[in-house]
C-alpha positions in Angstrom: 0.0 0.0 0.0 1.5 3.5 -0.7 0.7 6.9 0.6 -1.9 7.6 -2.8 -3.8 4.1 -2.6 -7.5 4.4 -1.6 -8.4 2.2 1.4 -9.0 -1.2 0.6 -12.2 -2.1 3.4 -12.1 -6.0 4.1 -15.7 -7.2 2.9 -16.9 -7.3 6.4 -16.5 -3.4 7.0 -17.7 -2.3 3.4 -20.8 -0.2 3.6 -21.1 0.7 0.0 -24.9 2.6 -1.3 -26.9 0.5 -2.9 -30.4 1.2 -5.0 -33.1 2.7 -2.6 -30.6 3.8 0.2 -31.7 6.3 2.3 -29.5 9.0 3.5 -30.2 12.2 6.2 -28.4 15.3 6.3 -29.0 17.7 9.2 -27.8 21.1 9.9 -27.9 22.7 13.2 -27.3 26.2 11.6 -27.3 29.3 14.4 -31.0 30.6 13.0 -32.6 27.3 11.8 -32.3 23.7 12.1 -32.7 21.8 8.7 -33.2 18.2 7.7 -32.7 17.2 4.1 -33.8 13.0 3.7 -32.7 11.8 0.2 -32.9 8.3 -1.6 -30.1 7.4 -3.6 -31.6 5.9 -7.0 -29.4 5.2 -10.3 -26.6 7.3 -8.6 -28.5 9.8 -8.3 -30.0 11.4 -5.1 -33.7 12.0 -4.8 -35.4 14.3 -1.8 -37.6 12.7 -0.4 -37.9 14.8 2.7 -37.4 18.6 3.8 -37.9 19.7 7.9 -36.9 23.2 8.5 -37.7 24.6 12.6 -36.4 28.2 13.7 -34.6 27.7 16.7 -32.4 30.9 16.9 -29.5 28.9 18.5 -27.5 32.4 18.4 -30.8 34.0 20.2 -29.2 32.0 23.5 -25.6 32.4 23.3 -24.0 34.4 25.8 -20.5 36.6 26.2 -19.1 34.1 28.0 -20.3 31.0 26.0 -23.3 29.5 27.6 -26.3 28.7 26.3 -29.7 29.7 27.8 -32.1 27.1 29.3 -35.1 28.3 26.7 -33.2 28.0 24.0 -31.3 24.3 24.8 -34.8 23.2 25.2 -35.8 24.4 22.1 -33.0 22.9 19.9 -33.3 19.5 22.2 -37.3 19.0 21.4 -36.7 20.3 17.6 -33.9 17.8 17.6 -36.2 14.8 19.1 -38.7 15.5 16.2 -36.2 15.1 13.9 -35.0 11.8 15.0 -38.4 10.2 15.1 -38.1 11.1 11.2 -35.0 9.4 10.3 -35.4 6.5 13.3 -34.8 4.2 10.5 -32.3 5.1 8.7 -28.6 3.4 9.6 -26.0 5.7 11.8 -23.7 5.9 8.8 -26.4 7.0 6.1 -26.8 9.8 8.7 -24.6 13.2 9.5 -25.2 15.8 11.8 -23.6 18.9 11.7 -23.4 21.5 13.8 -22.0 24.8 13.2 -21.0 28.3 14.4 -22.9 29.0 17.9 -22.0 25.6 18.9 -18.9 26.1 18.1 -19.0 28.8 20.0 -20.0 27.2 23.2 -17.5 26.9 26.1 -18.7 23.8 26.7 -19.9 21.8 24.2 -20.6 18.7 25.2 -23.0 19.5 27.6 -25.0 20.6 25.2 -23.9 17.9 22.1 -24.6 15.2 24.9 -28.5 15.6 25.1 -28.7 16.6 21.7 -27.2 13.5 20.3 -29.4 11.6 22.8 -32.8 13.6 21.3 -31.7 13.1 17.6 -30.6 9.2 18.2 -27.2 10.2 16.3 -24.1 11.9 16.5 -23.3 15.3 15.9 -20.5 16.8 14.7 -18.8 20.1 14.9 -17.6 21.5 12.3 -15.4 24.7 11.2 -16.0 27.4 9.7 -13.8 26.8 6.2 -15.4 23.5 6.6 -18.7 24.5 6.4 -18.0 27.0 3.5 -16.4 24.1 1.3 -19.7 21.9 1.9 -21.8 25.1 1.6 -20.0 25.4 -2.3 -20.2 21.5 -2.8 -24.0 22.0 -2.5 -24.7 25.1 -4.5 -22.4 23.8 -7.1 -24.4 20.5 -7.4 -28.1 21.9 -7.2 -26.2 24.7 -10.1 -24.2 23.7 -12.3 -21.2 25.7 -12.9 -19.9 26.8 -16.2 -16.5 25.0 -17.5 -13.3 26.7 -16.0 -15.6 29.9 -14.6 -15.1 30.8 -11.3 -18.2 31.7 -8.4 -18.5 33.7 -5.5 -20.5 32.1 -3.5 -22.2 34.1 0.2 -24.0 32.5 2.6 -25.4 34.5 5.4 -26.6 32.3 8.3 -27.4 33.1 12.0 -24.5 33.5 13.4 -21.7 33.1 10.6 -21.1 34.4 7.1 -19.1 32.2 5.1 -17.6 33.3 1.7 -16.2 30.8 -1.1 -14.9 30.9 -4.6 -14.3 28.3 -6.4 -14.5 26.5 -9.7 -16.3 23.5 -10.7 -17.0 21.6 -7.6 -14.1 22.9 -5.8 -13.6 25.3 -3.2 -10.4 27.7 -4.3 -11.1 30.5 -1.7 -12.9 30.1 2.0 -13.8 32.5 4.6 -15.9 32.6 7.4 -16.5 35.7 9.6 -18.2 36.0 12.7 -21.2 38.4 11.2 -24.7 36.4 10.6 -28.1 37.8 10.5 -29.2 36.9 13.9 -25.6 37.8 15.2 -26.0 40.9 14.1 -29.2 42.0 14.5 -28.7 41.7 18.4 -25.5 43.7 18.6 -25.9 46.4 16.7 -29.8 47.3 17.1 -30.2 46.5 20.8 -33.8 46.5 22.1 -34.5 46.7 18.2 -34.2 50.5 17.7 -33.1 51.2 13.9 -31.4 54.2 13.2 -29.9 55.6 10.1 -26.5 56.5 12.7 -26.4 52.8 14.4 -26.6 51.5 10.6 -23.6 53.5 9.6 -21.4 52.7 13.0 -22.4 48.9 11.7 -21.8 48.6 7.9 -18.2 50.2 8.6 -17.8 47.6 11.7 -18.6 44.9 9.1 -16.9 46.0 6.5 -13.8 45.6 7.9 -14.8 42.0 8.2 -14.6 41.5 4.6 -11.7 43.7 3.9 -9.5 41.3 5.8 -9.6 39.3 2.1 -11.4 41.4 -0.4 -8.2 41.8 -2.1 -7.4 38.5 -2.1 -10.8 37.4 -3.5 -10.7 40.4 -6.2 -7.7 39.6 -7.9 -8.7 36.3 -7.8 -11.9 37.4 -9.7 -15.3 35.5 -10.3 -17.5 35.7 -13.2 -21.0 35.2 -11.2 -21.7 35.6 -7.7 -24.6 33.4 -5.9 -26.5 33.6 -2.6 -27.2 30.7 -0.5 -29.5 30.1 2.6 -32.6 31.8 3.9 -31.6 35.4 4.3 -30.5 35.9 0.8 -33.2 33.7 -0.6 -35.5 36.3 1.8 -34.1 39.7 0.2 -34.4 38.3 -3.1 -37.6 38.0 -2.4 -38.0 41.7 -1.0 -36.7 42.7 -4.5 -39.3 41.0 -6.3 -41.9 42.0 -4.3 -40.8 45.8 -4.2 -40.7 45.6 -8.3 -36.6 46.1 -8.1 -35.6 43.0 -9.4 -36.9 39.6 -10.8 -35.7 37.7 -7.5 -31.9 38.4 -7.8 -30.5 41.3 -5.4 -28.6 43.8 -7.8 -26.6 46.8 -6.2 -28.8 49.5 -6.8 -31.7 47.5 -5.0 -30.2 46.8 -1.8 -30.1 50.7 -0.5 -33.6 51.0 -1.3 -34.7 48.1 1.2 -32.0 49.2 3.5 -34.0 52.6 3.8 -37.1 51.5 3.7 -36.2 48.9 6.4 -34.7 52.1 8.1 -37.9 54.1 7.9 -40.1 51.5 10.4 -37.6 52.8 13.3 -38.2 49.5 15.3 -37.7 46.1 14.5 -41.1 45.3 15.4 -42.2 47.8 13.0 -40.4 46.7 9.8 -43.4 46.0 7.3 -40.7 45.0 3.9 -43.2 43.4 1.2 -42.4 39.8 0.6 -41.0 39.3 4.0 -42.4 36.6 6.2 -43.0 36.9 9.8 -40.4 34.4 10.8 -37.6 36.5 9.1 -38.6 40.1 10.2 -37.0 40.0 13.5 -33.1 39.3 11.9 -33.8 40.5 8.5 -31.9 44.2 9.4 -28.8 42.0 10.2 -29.0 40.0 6.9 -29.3 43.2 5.1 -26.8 44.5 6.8 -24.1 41.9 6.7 -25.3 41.6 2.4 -24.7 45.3 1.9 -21.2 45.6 3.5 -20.6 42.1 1.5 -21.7 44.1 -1.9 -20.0 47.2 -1.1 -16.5 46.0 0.0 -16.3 43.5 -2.7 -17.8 45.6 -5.3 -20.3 42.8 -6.6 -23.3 44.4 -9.0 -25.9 40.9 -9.2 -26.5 38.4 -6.8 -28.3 35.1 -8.1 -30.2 33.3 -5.2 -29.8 29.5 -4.7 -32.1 26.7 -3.6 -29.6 25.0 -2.1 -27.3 24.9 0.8 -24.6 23.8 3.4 -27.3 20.6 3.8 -27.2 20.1 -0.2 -23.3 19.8 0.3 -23.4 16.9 3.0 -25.5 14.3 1.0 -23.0 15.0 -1.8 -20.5 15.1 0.7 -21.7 11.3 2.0 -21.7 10.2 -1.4 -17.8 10.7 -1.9 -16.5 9.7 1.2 -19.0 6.2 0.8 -16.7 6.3 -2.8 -13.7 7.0 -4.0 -14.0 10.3 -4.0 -13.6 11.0 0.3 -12.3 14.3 0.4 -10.4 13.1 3.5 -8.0 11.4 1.5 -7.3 14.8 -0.6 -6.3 16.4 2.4 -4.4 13.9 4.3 -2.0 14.0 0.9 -1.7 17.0 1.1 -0.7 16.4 4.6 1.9 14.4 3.3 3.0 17.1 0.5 3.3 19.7 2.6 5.1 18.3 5.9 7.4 15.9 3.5 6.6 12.8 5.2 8.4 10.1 4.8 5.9 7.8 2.5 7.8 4.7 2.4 8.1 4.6 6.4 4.5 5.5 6.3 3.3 3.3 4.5 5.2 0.3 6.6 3.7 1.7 9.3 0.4 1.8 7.6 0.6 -1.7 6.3 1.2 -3.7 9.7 -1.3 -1.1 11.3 -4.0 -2.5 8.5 -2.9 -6.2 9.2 -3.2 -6.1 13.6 -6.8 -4.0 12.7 -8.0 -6.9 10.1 -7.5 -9.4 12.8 -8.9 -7.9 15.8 -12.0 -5.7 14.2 -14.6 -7.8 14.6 -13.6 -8.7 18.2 -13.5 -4.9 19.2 -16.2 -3.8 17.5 -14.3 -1.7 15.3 -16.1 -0.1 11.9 -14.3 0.9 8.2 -14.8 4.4 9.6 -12.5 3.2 12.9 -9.9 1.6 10.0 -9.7 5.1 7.9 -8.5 6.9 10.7 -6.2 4.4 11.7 -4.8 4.4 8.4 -4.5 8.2 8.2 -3.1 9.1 11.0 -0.4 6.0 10.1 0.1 8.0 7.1 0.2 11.4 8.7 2.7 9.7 12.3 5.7 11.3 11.7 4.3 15.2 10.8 5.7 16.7 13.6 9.3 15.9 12.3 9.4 19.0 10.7 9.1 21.4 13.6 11.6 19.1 15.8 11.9 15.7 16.6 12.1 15.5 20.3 8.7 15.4 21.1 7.4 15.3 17.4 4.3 13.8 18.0 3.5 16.4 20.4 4.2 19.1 17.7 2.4 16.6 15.3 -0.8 16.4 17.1 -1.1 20.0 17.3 -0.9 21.0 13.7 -3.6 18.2 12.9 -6.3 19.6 15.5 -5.7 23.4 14.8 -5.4 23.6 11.3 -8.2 23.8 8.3 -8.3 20.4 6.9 -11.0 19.9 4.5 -13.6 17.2 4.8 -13.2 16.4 8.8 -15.4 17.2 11.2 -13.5 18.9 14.5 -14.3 15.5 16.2 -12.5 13.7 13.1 -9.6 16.1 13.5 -9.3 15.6 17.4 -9.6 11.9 16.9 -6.9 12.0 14.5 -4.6 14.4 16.5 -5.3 11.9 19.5 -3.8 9.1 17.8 -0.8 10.8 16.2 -0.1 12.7 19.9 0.1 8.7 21.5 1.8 6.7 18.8 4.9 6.8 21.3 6.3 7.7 24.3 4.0 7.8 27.3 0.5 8.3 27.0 -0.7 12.0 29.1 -4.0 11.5 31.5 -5.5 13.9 30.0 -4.8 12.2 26.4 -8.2 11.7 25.0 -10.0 14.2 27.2 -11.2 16.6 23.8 -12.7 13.2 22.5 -16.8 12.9 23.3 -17.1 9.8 25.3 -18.7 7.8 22.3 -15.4 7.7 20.6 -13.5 7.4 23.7 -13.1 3.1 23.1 -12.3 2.9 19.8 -10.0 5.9 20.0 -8.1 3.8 22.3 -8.3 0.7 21.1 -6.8 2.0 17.4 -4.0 4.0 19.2 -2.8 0.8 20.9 -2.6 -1.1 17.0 -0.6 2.4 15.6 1.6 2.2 18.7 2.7 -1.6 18.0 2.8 -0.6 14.6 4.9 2.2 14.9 7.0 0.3 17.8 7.4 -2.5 15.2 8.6 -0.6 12.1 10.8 2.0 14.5 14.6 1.0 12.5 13.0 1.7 9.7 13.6 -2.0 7.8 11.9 -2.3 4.6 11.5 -6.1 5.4 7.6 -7.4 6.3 7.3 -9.0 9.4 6.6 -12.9 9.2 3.5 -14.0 11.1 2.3 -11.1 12.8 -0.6 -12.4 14.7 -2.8 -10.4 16.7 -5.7 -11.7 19.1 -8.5 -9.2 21.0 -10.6 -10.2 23.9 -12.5 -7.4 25.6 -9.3 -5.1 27.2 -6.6 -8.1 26.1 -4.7 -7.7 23.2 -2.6 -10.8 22.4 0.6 -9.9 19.7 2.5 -12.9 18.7 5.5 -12.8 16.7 8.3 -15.3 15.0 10.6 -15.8 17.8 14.2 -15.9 15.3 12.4 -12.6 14.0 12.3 -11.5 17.3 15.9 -12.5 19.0 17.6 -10.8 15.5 16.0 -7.6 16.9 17.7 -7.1 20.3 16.9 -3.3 20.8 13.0 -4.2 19.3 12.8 -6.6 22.2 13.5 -4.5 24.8 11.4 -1.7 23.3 8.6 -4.4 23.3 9.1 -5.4 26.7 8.2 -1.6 27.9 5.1 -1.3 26.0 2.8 -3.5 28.4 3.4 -0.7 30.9 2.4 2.0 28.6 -0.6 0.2 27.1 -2.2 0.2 30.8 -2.5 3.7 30.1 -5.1 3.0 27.7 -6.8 0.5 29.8 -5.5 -2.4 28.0 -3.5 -5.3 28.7 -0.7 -6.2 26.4 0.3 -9.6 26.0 3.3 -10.8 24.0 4.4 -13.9 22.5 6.9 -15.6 20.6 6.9 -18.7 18.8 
């Protein structure tokens, strides 16, 4: 196996799509929850299902990261309704994401806990950049894009505003700023007083948001410029029904609903035609946000999409159920970029895949479980760059702090986990970023990359002879050829040590040679 070879899943742990396969997608955006349910027919996917509930997740969020006890309610019985949709759909035909006021949070687990426990799945967090390249993915696949044109895509959500350009289906440019219509609306028109002054204090506040990369994105350049999600989709729809457009928002329109929003003088007041009751009390933050977005990035037209950040996960689930998992992009690029060794890698990789094989079914270990053992095999020796006493310290770090497209912030921190205790002793506070339902198998695959590793640590290209591995509940059994064994003096001892460290992850090593 080399560093650019797709995964090979053992029959056992394949969960391909077949014909009539049903699929969820859920967003737990900062203004609305939505829930796309698709079928996937021909290889193509078919909506089946749309739930959309205004929970106002931002609404709750405090200064110092908590969550009020209305709102957690709220999003919890919103979330329960949900589940008793998609009760019968499988776990991995399902993802949940969740995005910028839970990430937010200052403790997120005590709110992702209950929530997972109302939906009946996991939920994922997810970055910002990360939830700009799925918000593309899905515009780009409910619209088409022109050969070799590039978009400008905006989304404006509740508590976020990601911006994207990209060509095709792929993501070039993405930026996500903390400015959303709910956001917004709270902090600059307290107690919902609109004045022409707090507008003005605002849009130059905001700006400066997008100025951060308006060069950037400007001499990148964009021949068409579309609007995702329910704010834009709402001001199109003030344009149309104020006669100023056909449904797209076009420059000179947007200052004519800005002052006519202005003239109500109280949110409660705004009467915009074509806006529904639901949106009026964040539609001056949308607005807002849009018109700083238009004015510092000089766009003139604004199309308005359908289709969303929701669109982008089914597509999303379709690759990485394929051979197109965007995780593998990214860990090679991993690989380009720190100059990993691939040959040690993939050593490391191989004997990592041939302990997993053996001892999957016995710990309850999934193809999901074997991709991340695999990748961060791949991905081990990062840190080497930066220093290489304590490199998987310095490893670890770059893998849960950077941008790396397709994971989840849960996928990265599983990931970092494994790389940070491939060697050396294992911290007690090790796994403590992992949510307690990945807490086993997190273990459980950093004690297989930690043999593997141990195994391949003078570098010999030879392949060990009957490696064995055996699993029983916390027991893992490693046999190996005992000439093999005795040829390898400094191996041995290393060997000898590990039973010590392996307590740390609560299980108990036991080696043999025959």
């Amino acid at each position: 196996m080399t560093g650019h070879d797709t995964l090979a899943l053992p029959d056992a742990l394949r969960t391909p799509l077949e014909d009539g396969d049903m699929l969820a997608a859920i967003d737990l955006g900062s203004n609305s929850f939505h829930m796309i349910v698709a079928r996937y027919t021909l290889g193509q996917l078919r909506v089946v299902d749309r739930l959309r509930e205004t929970v106002r997740m931002a609404e709750g969020l405090d200064s110092r990261g908590g969550l009020s006890a209305e709102v957690r309610q709220r999003a919890l019985e919103c979330l329960s309704r949900f589940g008793q949709r998609i009760r019968d759909i499988p776990p991995q035909r399902v993802r949940a994401l969740a995005t910028n006021t839970v990430r937010r949070l200052a403790a997120p687990q005590a709110f992702l806990v209950p929530a997972e426990t109302a939906l009946g799945h996991a939920i994922e967090v997810i970055s910002g950049r990360e939830e700009a390249r799925l918000i593309y993915l899905g515009v780009s696949r409910a619209q088409q894009p022109r050969p070799g044109q590039r978009r400008l895509v905006i989304d404006i959500g509740g508590g976020s505003t990601e911006c994207i350009i990209g060509t095709g289906f792929e993501a070039l440019e993405r930026e996500s700023l903390q400015v959303g219509c709910v956001a917004s609306t709270r902090r600059f028109f307290p107690g919902g007083k609109l004045s022409k002054k707090r507008w003005r204090e605002a849009l130059a506040e905001v700006s400066s948001e997008f100025q951060q990369f308006a060069s950037t994105y400007r001499a990148l350049g964009w021949q068409e410029v579309i609007g995702a999600s329910g704010t834009n989709k709402a001001i199109g729809e003030i344009c149309a029904a104020m006669k100023l457009t056909k449904g797209a928002v076009i420059a000179n329109a947007l200052p004519v609903v800005r002052d006519t929003l202005l003239q109500a003088g109280h949110i409660d007041a705004i009467a915009l035609p074509g806006l529904s009751e639901d949106r009026r009390p964040i539609i001056a933050g949308g607005v807002l946000v849009l018109e700083a977005a238009f004015q510092v990035l000089g766009i003139e037209r604004m199309q308005v999409s359908k289709a969303a950040m929701r669109e982008g996960v089914l597509h999303d689930m379709l690759g990485r159920g394929g051979e197109d998992d965007p995780r593998e992009t990214s860990i090679e690029a991993l690989v380009q970029r720190y100059g990993i060794d691939r040959r040690q890698a993939s050593r490391v990789e191989a004997t990592a895949m041939r302990l997993f094989d053996q001892v999957a079914r016995s710990w309850q270990l999934d193809g999901d479980d074997r991709r991340m053992l695999a990748w961060a095999a791949r991905v081990h020796e990062l840190g080497l760059v930066i220093a290489h006493s304590q490199y998987q310290v310095h490893g670890a770090y770059v893998i849960e702090h950077s941008d790396i497209a397709g994971f989840s912030r849960q996928e990265q921190q599983f990931l970092a986990t494994l790389v940070r205790c491939h060697r050396r002793k294992i911290g007690k506070n090790a796994f403590e970023a992992l949510p307690d339902r990945l807490l086993l198998q997190a273990k459980r695959s950093a004690a297989l990359l930690r043999i593997a590793v141990l195994l391949h640590r003078s570098h010999d290209a030879d392949e060990i002879p009957q490696l064995k591995a055996l699993a029983d509940g916390p027991v893992l059994q490693i046999g190996l050829p005992r000439p093999w064994l005795e040829a390898r003096p400094l191996l041995r001892t290393d060997l000898e040590g590990e039973p010590e460290e392996m307590a740390a992850l609560g299980i108990t090593l036991v080696l043999s040679a025959a």
